[in-house]
C-alpha positions as CSV (number, residue, x, y, z in Angstrom):
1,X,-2.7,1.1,1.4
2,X,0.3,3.0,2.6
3,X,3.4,1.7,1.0
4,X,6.8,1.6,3.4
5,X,9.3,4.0,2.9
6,X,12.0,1.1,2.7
7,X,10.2,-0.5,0.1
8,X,10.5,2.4,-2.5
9,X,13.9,3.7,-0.7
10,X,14.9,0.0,-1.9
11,X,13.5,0.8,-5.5
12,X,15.6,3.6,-6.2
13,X,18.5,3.2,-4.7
14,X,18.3,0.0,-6.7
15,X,18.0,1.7,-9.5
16,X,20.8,3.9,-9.1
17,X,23.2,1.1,-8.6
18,X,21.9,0.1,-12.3
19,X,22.5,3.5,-13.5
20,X,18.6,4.4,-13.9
21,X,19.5,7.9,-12.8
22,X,23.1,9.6,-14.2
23,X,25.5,11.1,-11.3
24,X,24.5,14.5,-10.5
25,X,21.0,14.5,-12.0
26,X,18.3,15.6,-10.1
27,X,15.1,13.1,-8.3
28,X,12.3,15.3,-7.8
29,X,9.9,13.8,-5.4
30,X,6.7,14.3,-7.6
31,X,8.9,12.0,-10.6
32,X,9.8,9.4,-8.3
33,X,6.2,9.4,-6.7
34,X,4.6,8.8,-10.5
35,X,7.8,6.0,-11.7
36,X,6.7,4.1,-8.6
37,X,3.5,4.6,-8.1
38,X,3.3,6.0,-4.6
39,X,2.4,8.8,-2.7
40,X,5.2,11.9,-2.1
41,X,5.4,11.0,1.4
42,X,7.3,7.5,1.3
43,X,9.3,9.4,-1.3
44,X,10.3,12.0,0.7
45,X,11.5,9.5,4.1
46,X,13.5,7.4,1.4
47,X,15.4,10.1,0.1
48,X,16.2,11.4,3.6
49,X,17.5,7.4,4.1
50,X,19.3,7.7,0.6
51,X,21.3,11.1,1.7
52,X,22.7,9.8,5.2
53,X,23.8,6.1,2.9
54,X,25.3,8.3,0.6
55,X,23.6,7.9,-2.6
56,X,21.7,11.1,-2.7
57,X,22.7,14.5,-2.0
58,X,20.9,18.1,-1.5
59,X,21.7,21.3,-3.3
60,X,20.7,24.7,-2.9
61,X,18.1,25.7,-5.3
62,X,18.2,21.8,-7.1
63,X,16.6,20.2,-4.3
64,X,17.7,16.2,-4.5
65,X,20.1,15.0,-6.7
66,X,22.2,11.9,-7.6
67,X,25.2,11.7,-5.8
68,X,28.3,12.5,-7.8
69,X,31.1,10.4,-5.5
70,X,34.9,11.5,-6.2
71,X,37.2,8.8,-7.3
72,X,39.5,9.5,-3.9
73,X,36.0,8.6,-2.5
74,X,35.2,5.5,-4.3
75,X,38.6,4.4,-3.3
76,X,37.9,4.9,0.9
77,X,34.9,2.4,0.1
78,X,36.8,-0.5,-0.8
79,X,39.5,0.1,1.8
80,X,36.5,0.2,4.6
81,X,35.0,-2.6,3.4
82,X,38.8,-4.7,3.4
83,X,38.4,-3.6,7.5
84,X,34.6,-4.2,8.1
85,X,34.4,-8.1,6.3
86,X,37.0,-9.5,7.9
87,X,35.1,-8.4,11.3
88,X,31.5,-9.7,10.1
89,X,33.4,-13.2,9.3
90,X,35.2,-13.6,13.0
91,X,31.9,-12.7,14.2
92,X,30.1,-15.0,11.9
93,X,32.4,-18.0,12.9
94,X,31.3,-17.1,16.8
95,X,27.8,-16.4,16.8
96,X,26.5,-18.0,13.4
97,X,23.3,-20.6,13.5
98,X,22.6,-23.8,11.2
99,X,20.5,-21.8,9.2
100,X,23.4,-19.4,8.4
101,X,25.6,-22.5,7.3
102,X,23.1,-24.2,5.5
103,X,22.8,-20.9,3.2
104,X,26.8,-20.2,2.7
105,X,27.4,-23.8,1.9
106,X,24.3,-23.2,-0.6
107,X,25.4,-20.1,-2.1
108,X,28.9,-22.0,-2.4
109,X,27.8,-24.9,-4.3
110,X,25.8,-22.5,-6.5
111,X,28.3,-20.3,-7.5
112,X,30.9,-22.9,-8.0
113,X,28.7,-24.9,-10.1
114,X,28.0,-22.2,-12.5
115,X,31.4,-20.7,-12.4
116,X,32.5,-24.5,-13.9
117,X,29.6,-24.3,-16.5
118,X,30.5,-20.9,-17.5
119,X,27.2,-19.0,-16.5
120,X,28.9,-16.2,-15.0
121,X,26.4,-13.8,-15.9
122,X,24.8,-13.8,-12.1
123,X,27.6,-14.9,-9.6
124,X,28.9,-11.3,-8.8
125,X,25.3,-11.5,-6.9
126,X,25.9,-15.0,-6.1
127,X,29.2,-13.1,-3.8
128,X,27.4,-10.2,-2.8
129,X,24.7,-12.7,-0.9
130,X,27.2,-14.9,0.5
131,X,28.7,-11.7,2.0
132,X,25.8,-10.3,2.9
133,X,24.8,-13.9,4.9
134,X,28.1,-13.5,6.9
135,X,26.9,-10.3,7.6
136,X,23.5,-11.1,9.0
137,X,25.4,-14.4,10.7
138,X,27.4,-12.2,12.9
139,X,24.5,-11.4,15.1
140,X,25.6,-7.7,15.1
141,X,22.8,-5.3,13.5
142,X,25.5,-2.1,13.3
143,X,27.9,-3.9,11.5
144,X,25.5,-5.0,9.0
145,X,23.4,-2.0,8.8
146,X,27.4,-0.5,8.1
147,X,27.9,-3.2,5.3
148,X,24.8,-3.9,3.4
149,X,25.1,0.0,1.9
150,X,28.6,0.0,1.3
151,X,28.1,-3.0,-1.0
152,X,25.6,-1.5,-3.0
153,X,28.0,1.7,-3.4
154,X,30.6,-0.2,-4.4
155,X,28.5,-2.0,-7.2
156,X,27.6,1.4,-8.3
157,X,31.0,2.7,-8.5
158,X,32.7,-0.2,-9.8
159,X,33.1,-2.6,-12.8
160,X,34.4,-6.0,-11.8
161,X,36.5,-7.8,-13.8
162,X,35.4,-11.1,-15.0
163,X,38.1,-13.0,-13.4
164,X,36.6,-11.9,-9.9
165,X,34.2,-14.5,-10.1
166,X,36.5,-17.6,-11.2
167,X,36.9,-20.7,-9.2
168,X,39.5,-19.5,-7.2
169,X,37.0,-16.6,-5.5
170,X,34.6,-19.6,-5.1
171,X,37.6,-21.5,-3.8
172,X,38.5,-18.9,-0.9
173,X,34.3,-18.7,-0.1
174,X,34.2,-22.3,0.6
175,X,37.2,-22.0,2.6
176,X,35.8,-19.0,4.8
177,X,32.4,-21.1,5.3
178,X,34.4,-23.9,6.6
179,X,36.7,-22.0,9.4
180,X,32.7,-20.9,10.3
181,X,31.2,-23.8,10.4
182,X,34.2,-25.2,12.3
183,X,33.9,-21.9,14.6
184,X,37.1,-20.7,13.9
185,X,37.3,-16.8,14.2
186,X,40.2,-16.1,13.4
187,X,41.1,-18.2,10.5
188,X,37.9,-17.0,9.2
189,X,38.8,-13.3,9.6
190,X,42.5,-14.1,7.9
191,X,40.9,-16.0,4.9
192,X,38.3,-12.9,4.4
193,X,40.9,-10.3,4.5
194,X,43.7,-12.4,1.6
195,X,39.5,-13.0,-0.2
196,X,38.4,-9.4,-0.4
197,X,42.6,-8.3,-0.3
198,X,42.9,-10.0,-4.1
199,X,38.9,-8.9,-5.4
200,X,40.0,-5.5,-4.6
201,X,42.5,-5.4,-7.5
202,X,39.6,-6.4,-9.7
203,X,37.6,-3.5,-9.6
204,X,37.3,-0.8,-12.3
205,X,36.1,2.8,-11.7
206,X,32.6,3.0,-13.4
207,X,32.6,5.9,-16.0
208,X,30.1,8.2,-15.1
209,X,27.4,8.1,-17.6
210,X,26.5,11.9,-19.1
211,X,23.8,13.5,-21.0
212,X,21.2,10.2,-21.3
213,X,17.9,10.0,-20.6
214,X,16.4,8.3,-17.7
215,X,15.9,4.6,-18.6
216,X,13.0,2.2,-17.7
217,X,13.1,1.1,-14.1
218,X,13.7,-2.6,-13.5
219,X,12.9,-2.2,-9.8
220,X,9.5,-2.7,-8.7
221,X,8.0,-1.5,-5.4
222,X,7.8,-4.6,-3.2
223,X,4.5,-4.8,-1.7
224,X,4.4,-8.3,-1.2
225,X,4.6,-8.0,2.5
226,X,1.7,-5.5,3.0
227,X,-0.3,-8.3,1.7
228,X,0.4,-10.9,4.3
């Protein structure tokens, strides 16, 4: 059973977000094929995929390595993504279905329940799904296909303060699902941009982490879906 390249291009750039693989060090195809228990050729199509997102870069004589992104860099992200959100939320308000609503209103229940208990520990994924459901709601595959790896760069080059994910974020989501669900693009668009405006001033340059051993993946290959 052949497994698909996006399945194990999902694994590792999963775990480099989590800081699996140190900036800079090297993925050797044969490694990669053994930690996730695949063949070389699915390895080799996902680090092609993982080069043109940005997470993976070739060097002469190294072969693959970890991406080692300056901090002028890091900095372009969040100022792209302050442009592109605000466009997948007007679009979202215009082309969004029920299904689309019935998850953002999910998500923002969710996350403002546990932000009110205190269980903080998983609402920065809590955010990153709602955003990620605006995405898919605005019915435009580019602009998504353009979002959903710039959000996984920015968790990997970023700390977020705690105070990101308070009841005021949570606040400001619920206020963006309403303008969609009431259709309205542009108030949706304006409360995106003040929303991802004020998280911006939350985030923390990552310290690179130097000299450490590879530690134990936490991402599996999916292959649920080859067995369906």
């Amino acid at each position: 059973m052949r497994v698909p390249a996006h399945s194990v291009c999902t694994a590792i750039r999963d775990d480099i977000v989590a800081g699996v693989y140190e900036r800079g060090g090297r993925l050797t195809e044969e490694l990669l094929a053994r930690r996730y228990g695949v063949s070389r050729v699915p390895v080799r199509e996902a680090l092609r995929t993982l080069e043109a997102e940005g997470f993976v870069v070739t060097r002469r004589h190294a072969g693959a390595c970890v991406a080692e992104p300056t901090e002028q860099e890091a900095a372009d992200l969040l100022e792209v993504r302050t442009l592109l959100e605000p466009l997948a939320a007007a679009r979202a308000a215009q082309r969004r279905t029920d299904a689309h609503l019935k998850v953002l209103r999910g998500l923002v229940r969710l996350g403002q329940e546990r932000s009110r208990s205190g269980r903080g520990e998983d609402l920065r994924s809590l955010g990153g799904w709602f955003h990620e459901t605006l995405a898919q709601a605005s019915g435009s595959p580019g602009l998504t296909a353009l979002l959903t790896p710039l959000r996984h760069k920015i968790a990997w080059m970023y700390v977020v303060e705690p105070s990101a994910a308070s009841d005021e974020s949570w606040s400001e989501h619920a206020a963006i699902a309403d303008a969609v669900a009431r259709r309205d693009a542009e108030r949706a668009r304006t409360l995106t941009a003040a929303h991802v405006e004020r998280a911006r001033t939350a985030h923390r340059l990552r310290p690179a982490r130097r000299g450490g051993r590879v530690r134990d993946s936490q991402h599996a290959v999916n292959t649920v879906s080859l067995r369906n």
